[in-house]
N, C-alpha and C positions, 0 to 999 in steps of 0.2 A: 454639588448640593448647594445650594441657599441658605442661608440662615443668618440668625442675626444675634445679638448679645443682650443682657438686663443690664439697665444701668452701668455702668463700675464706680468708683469711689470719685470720679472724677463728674460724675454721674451721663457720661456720653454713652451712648446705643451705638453700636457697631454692626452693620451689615457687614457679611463676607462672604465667599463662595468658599466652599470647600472640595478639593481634587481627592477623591477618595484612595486611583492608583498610586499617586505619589505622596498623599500623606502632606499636601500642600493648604494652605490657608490664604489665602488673599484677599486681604480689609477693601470695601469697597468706601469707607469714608467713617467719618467719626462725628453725631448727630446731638449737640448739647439734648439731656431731659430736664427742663424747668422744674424746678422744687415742686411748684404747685400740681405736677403729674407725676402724685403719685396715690399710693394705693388702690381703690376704686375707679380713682378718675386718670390714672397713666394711659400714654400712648405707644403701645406697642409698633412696631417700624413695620412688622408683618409684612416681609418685602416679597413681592409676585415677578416672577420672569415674565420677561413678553413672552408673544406665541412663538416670534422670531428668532428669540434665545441672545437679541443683541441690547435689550435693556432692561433695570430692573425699575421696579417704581415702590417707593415706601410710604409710611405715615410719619411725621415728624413735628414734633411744635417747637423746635429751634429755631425758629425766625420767630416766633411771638402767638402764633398760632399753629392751628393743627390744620397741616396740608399736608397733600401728595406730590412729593418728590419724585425724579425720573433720572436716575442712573446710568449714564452710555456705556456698555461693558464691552464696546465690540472691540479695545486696544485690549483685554484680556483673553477675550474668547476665540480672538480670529475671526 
């Protein structure tokens, strides 16, 4: 599974996959959230698997604005 994290107190967003047989977690990176996203106007990472299943892509405004990142997963996935 995919999935991703809210804020934490450090206020970073976490993308990870999650191994459902073995009860594994694997952080795909760690995504500063700007102070100023938040409430109404935050940017959820809402990360999409390719069709290929070898990259993920996010939303992120860690660099100063809000882009689309692209994640190469194929050293986890094989």
């Amino acid at each position: 599974m995919l999935c991703d994290s809210y804020p934490d107190r450090h206020r970073n967003q976490n993308p990870y996959l999650y191994h459902v047989p073995t009860d594994r977690l694997v952080p795909l990176g760690h995504f500063l959230s700007p102070k100023q996203y938040t409430g109404e106007w935050r940017c959820d990472l809402h990360p999409r698997l390719s069709r290929d299943g070898r990259s993920v892509t996010i939303d992120s405004p860690h660099q100063g604005g809000r882009q689309i990142y692209l994640i190469d997963i194929r050293g986890i996935v094989g």
